[in-house]
N, C-alpha and C positions, 0 to 999 in steps of 0.2 A: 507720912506724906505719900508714899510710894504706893501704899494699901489704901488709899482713898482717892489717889487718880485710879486705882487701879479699879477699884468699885465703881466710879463713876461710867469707867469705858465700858464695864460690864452693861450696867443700868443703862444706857444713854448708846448700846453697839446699833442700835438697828437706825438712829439717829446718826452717829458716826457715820455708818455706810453711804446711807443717803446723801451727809451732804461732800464724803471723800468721790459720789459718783459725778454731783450735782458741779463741784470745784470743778472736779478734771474735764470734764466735757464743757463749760466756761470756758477755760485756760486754753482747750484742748482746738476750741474756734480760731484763736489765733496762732499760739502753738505747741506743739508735741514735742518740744523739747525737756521737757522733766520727765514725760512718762518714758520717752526715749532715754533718758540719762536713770531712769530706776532699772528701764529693762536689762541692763549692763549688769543687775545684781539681782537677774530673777530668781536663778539657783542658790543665792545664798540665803536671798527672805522666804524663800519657799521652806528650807532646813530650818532656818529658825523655826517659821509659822510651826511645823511639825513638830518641830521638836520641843519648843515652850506648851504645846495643847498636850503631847503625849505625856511629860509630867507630870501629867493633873491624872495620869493614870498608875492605877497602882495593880501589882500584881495579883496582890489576893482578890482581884474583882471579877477575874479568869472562870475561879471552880465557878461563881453562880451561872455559868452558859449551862453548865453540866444539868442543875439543878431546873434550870426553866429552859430545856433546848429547843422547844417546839417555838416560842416566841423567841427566842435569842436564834434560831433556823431560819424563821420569818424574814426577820431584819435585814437578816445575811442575804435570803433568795431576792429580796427587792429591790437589794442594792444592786445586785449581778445579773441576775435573769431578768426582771420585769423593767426596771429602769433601763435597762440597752435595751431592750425589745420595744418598747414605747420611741425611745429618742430615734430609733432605726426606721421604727413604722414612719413617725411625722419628718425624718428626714428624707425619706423616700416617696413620702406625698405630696411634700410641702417644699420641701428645698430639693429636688433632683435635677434642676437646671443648676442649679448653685454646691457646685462638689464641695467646693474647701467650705462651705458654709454648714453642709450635710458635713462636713468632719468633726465641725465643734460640736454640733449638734450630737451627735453619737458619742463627743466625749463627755457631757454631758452627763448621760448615761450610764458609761463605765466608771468612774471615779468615783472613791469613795465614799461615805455620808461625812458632812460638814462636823465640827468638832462642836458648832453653834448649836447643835441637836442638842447638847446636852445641856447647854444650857437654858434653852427653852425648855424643855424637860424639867431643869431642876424650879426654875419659876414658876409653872405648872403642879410642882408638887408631883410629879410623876415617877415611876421607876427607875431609877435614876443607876442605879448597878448594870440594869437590863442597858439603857444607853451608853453606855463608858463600855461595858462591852462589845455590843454590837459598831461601834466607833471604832473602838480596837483592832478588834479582829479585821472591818471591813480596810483600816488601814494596811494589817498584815498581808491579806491577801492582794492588795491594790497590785503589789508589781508582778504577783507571778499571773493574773485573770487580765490584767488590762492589754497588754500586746494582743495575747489571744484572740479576745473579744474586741478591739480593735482590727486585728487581722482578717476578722471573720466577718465584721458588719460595714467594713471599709474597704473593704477587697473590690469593691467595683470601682471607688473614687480615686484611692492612691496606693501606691506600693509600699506595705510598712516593713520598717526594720526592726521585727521582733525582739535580737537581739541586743541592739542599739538600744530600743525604748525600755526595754528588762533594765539594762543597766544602769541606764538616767534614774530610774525609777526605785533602782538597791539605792542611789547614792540621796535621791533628793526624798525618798518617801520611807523604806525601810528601816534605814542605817538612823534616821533621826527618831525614827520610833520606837525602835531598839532602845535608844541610847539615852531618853528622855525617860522610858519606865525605867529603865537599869538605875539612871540618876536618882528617881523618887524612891525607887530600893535603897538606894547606900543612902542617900540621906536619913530614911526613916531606920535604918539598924545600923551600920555605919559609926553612926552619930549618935545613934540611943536616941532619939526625937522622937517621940509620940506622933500618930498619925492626926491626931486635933492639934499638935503645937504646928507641924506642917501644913496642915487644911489652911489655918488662917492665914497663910500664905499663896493661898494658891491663885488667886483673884491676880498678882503680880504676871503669873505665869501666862492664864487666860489672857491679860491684859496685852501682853508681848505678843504673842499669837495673832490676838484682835490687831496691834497697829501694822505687825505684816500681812495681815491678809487686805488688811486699807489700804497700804501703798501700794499692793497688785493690782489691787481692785483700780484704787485711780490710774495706776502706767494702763491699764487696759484700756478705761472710758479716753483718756487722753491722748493715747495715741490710736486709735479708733475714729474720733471725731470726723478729721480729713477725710478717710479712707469713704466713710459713710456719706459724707457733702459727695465724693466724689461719682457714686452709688449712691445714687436717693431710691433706686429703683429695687433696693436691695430692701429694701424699710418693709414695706408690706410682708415678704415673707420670713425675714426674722422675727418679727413683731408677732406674726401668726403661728407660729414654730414654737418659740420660747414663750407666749400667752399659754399657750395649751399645754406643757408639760408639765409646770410644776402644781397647778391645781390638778390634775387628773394624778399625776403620783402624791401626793398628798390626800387626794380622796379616796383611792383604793386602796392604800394605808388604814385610811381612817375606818372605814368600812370595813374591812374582811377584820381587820384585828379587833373593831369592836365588836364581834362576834364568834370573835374567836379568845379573845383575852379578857384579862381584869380593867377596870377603868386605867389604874398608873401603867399597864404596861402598852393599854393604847396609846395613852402620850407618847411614851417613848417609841412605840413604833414607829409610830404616825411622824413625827419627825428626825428619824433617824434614816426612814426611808425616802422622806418626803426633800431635805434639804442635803445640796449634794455639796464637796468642798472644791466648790467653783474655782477658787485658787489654784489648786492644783490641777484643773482642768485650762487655766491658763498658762501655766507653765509648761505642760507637756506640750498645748498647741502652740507658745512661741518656741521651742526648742526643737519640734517636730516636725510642725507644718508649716505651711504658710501664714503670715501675719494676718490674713484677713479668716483666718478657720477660728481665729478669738473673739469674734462680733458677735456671734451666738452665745459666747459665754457674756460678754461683759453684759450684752442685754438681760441672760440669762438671771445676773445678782437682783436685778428691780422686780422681776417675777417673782422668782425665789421669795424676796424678802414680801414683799406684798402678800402672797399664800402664808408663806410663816405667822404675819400678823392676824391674817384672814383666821385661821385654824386656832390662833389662840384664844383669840373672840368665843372660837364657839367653844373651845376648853371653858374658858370661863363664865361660861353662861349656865355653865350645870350646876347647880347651887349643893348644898352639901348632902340636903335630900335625893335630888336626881341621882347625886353620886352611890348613897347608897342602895338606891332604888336597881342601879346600873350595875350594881356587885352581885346584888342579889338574883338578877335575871340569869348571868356568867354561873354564877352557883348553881343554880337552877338547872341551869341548860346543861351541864358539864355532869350533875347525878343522873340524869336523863340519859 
């Protein structure tokens, strides 16, 4: 029973989102009282969210960086350098009358790639080792690069506390990633459990993950709602801010890696760079900044998800010729 809501949420997540964004901003017109009463429990669904997706990771997926590091290097630089560097440019174009708005914006940026990468990824048929990696790692490094990079592309709007946000960030972001691979070690040796008798479990784990990042997602839109009636004037440049970011990192993904990589590891570039774990870009900005520096995210998930859909399209339109047709140019280009 558990393995088949658990499959459905998978199959039916970009459905879920939608209508967890579509409810709460409903609800959210008359009032903000639920997403007010989830936010009382942002840091503990955030632990979960992290810690049920890290699960699904297993240690031995580590050496293959070693083995392909130029594309598992890629992943890593999009996530850190090119994604703040973009969200910085259009918050400093776009939003620089609007500071706290330039702040989600820019986290945005910093924060991780979403754990969703991998599973578009693995739908696609794509490199699927290369994504769980580059997931990994981009988690690991989240809390010692994000202060930084925060401090450094935010230093004109607000005063941050590096060492404050390091900390929030060991407890709500590392400690759960830790502690969710460590789990999928001792269960798989532990317990003698083969890694196929655990795999068919894992849809549970994803599935747990998937309903915390729903109910962030809707305290976001829902308590959001007001604040934006109250600001109509604020609509134009978040709309234009968050339109523009995740198809341009999505498309300079898609583009430099398919020129640079095999078709599956463009997948998984393409979206491990291109989708970012917006959830935890609203936790840091209700626990850091201001309530209204999360309007950028929340808007951020309907972009997001819309490019994701968008890029699958065109995954799927390469029929199995093109594919090979697509290997053989990479071949090509790479004895040359």
């Amino acid at each position: 029973m558990l393995i088949r809501i658990a499959r459905f949420i998978r199959e039916k997540y970009s459905y879920l989102i939608v209508t967890a964004l579509i409810v709460g901003a409903i609800i959210g017109f008359y009032t903000s009282s639920p997403g007010r009463f989830i936010k009382n429990y942002t840091s503990i669904l955030t632990i979960i969210m992290i810690w049920a997706m890290s699960f699904t990771i297993r240690i031995e997926d580590f050496p293959f960086a070693l083995k392909n590091f130029n594309s598992f290097l890629t992943g890593v630089l999009f996530n850190f350098v090119l994604a703040p560097f973009l969200c910085w440019v259009l918050a400093s174009i776009i939003l620089h009358s609007y500071p706290n708005l330039a702040i989600g914006m820019i986290l945005i940026g910093v924060i991780p790639c979403a754990g969703m990468a991998m599973v578009w990824t693995s739908m696609l048929k794509g490199n699927m080792p290369l994504s769980i990696v580059i997931n990994a790692s981009t988690m690991v490094l989240a809390p010692f690069l994000i202060p930084a990079l925060m401090k450094v592309l935010t230093g004109s709007y607000v005063h941050i506390n590096m060492r404050k946000m390091f900390e929030d960030l060991m407890v709500t972001l590392l400690f759960p990633v830790a502690t969710g691979i460590a789990s999928r070690w001792i269960v798989e040796h532990a317990t003698l459990k083969s890694h196929e008798k655990i795999r068919h479990y894992l849809d549970i784990f994803s599935s747990i993950s998937a309903v915390m990042a729903m109910l962030l997602m809707f305290m976001t839109i829902n308590t959001s709602v007001q604040m934006i009636l109250k600001h109509l004037a604020l609509l134009i440049p978040l709309v234009a801010s968050t339109a523009l970011v995740f198809p341009i990192m999505f498309g300079t993904a898609y583009l430099l890696s398919k020129k640079l990589f095999d078709y599956d590891s463009n997948i998984a570039i393409t979206y491990s760079s291109g989708m970012k774990n917006l959830p935890i870009a609203m936790s840091i900005a209700i626990t850091s900044f201001k309530e209204i520096s999360a309007l950028p995210i929340a808007v951020g998930f309907i972009f997001q998800m819309i490019t994701a859909v968008g890029f699958y399209r065109i995954f799927r339109r390469l029929d199995s010729r093109d594919r090979e047709i697509y290997k053989e140019k990479i071949v090509i280009g790479k004895e040359e």
